[in-house]
Every structure is written in C-alpha cells, then in structure tokens.
C-alpha positions as CSV (number, residue, x, y, z in Angstrom):
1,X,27.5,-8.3,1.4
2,X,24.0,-8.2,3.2
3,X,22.5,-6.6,5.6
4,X,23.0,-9.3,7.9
5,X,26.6,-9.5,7.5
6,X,26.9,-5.7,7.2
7,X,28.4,-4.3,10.5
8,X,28.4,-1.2,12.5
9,X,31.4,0.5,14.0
10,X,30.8,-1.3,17.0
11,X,29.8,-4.7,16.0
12,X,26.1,-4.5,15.3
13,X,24.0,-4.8,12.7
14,X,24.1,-1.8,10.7
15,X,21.0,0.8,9.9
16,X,22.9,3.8,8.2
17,X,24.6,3.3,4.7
18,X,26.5,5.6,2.6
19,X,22.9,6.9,0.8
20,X,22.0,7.8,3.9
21,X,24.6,10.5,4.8
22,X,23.5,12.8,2.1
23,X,25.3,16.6,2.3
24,X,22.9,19.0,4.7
25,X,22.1,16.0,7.4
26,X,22.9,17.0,10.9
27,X,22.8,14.6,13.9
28,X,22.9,16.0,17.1
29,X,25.6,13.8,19.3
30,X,24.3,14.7,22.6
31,X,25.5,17.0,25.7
32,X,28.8,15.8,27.4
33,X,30.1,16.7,30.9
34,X,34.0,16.9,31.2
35,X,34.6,15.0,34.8
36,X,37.9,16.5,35.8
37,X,39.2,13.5,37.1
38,X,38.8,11.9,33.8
39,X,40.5,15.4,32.2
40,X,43.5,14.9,34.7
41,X,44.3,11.6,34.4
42,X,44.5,11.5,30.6
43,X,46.9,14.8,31.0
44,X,49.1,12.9,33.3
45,X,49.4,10.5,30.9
46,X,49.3,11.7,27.5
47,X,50.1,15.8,27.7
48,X,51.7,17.1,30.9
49,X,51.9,20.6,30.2
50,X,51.6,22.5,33.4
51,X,48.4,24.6,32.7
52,X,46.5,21.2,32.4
53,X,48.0,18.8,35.6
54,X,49.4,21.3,37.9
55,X,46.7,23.1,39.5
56,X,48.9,25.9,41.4
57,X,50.7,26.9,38.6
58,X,47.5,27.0,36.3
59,X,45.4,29.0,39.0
60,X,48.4,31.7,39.0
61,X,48.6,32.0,35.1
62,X,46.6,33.4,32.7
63,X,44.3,30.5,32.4
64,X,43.1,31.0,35.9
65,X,42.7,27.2,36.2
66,X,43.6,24.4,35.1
67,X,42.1,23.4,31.0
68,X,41.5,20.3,29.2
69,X,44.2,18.7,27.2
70,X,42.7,19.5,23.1
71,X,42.9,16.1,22.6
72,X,41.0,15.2,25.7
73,X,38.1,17.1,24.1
74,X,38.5,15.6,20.7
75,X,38.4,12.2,22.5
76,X,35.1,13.2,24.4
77,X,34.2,14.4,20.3
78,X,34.9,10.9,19.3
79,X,32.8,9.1,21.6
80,X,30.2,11.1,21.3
81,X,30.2,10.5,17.5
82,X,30.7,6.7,17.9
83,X,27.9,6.7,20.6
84,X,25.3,8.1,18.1
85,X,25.9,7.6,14.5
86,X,29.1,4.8,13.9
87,X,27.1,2.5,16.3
88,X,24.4,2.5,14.0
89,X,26.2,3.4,10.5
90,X,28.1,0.2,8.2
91,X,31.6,2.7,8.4
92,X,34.5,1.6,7.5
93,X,37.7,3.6,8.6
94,X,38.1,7.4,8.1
95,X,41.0,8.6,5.6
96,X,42.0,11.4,7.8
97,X,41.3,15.0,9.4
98,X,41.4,17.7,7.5
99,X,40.9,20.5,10.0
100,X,41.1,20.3,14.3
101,X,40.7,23.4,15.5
102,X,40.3,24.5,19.8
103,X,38.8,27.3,19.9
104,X,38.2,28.3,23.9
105,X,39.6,26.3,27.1
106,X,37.8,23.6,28.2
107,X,37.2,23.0,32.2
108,X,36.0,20.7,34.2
109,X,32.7,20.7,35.1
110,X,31.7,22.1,31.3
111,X,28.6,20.7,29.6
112,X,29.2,20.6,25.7
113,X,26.9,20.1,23.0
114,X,28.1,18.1,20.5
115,X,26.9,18.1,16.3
116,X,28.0,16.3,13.7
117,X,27.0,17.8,10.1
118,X,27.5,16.0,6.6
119,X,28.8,18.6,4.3
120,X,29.9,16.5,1.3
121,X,29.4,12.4,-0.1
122,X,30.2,11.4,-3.5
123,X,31.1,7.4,-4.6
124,X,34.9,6.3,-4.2
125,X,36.8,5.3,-7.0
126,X,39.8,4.0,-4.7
127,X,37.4,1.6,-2.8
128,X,34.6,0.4,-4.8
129,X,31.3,-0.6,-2.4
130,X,32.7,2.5,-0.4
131,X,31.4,6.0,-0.4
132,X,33.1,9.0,0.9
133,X,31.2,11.4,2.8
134,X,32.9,14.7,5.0
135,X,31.7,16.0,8.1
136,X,32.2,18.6,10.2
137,X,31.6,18.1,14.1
138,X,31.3,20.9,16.7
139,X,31.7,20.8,20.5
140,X,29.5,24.5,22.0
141,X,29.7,24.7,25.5
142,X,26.5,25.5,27.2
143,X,25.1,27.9,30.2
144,X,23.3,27.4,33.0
145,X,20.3,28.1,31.0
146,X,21.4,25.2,28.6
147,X,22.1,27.9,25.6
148,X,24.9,27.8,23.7
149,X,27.8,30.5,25.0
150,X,30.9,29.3,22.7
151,X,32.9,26.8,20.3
152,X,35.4,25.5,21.5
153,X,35.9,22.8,19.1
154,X,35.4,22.3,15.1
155,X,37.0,19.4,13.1
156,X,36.4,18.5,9.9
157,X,37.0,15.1,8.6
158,X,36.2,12.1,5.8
159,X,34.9,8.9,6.6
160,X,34.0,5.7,4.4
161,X,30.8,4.2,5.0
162,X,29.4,0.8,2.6
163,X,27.0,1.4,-0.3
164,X,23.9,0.0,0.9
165,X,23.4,-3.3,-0.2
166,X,20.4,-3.9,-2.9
167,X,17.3,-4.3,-2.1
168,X,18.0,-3.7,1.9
169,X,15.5,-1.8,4.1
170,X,16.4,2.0,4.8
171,X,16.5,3.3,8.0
172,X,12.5,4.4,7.6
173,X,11.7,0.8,6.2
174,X,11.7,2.1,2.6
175,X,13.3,-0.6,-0.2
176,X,16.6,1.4,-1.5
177,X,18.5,4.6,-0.7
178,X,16.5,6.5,1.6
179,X,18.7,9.4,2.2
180,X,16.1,10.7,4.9
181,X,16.8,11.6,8.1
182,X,15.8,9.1,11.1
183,X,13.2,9.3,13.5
184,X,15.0,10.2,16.7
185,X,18.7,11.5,16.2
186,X,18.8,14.5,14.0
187,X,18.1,17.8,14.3
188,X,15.9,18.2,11.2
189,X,16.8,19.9,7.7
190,X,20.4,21.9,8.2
191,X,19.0,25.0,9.5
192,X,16.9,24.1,12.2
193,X,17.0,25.2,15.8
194,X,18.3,22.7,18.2
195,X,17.4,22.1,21.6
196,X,20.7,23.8,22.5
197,X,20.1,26.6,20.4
198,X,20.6,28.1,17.3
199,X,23.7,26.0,15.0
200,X,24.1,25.9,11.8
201,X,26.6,24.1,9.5
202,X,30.0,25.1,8.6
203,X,31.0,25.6,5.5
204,X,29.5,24.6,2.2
205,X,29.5,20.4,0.4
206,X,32.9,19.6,-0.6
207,X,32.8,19.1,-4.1
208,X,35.9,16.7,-4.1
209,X,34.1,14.5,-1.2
C-alpha cells in the first residue's frame, strides 16, 4: 500500500500513520455545544429514561433539569475525534473500549472541550502493517470565562492505525517516521497549557499497547 491508496477514516488521503501517534501526543478536538434538541431527540429514541426526555419530572428530581443521555456525549466524543484526527489518520477499526466513564451531567446549552491523548503504541503481532496505539479522550466542560470547571467524561480506548508506508512524506514533509506533532492541531508536548486551560494526560503509556 501507498500513500495514494492509503485512506483516512473518512475517505481521504491519509497524513497521520501509526509512527506518528507516538505515547505523550495530545490533540486538542475542539469545543462542542450540546443543542438540546439534538440531546432530546436521540433520548427519545435510544434511552428514555425520564430524567433525560421528560422535562417535568427531571425539573422536580434531583437533577433539577433534564441531562444528556452518556451515550449522547460519547457520540458528541466521537465526532469530535473523527472530525480532527481519523479524518486525517490511515485508522483502521478500534479493538474496543477499555474504560467509559460519566463523570458530571451534561445539559443543554454546555460547551465542552474535547482532548484526545496517546498514552501507549507498540507494533501488532495479530495484524501485521497495523500498529496499536491507546488513547485516552476527555470531555471538560467550560465557563463563561472559557476555563475549564469539570470532567464529565474520560474513555480510554485502542485503535489500529497502518505502518506508514516506506519512503512516504510525514506529516512535516520529512522522508520516514516523523513522530512529530503537526503544525495546527495539538496542544504541544503532554504538559502544556491549552487554550481551555490547564489538562494533562491520564494515566501513564500502556506497556501492553
């Protein structure tokens, strides 16, 4: 395979490889609105519970409002994530979650900042031309002041992503591996401070991949 032939998650000719996705890499995936329409209608369909489609009963209860279906918010995660790094990145299907976790209610009307950090990547021996490379992605819901006030999601997760082929341009025009981070989507080195604040990653490199 070439890098003519070798294909985004959406189609397209793809810039990131495996090499590229090297453990302490952070993207930031952009600020999301929830529109509660949006939030209703996929409750309606696919989870409704009471605190997220009937808005009496959620005013009266605890929640004091109606909240987003968990897997409403994962979706908006999931977009995001396509949106800014599988659009661009030669991925080939994810083996599975290995953590989901809500973590505060989700409303409509919230603006949430959404990361994705590469914590782990090592070769697979199941799927040669594949690597394996775990992520963890965070959702932080932000203030009027655009600072971060809480998670409410983390997920951590595996994807597969094609070895880059030989002799193909990296994503900074380099021949080979570049392993560097791109000119307009990340953060910087794991550790730096965001527009939306201070994050960090989670956890440490998986040493299994």
């Amino acid at each position: 395979m070439n890098a003519v032939t070798a294909r985004s998650g959406t189609g397209a000719e793809a810039q990131l490889f495996f090499e590229d996705l090297t453990p302490g890499r952070t993207f930031d995936l952009g600020v999301t609105r929830v529109d509660g329409a949006e939030m209703l209608a996929f409750a309606r369909r696919y989870d409704p519970q009471w605190y997220h489609v009937d808005a009496e009963l959620a005013a009266n209860s605890h929640h004091g409002g109606l909240i987003a279906s968990g897997f409403f918010t994962v979706s908006l995660f999931m977009r995001a994530y396509v949106d800014h790094v599988l659009a661009r990145a030669a991925a080939d299907a994810s083996p599975g979650l290995e953590e989901l976790r809500w973590l505060a209610p989700v409303r409509a009307g919230d603006r949430l900042a959404v990361r994705l950090d590469v914590m782990g990547s090592k070769p697979s021996a199941a799927r040669p031309g594949l690597g394996t490379v775990t992520l963890v992605g965070t959702m932080l819901r932000l203030g009027a002041d655009d600072q971060p006030e809480s998670e409410v999601l983390r997920t951590r997760f595996r994807g597969w992503f094609l070895l880059r082929p030989t002799g193909d341009l990296g994503p900074s025009g380099d021949l080979g591996p570049s392993g560097q981070p791109g000119p307009t989507d990340e953060l910087g080195p794991a550790g730096d401070r965001s527009p939306t604040g201070e994050l960090r990653p989670i956890g440490q490199p998986d040493p299994t991949g």
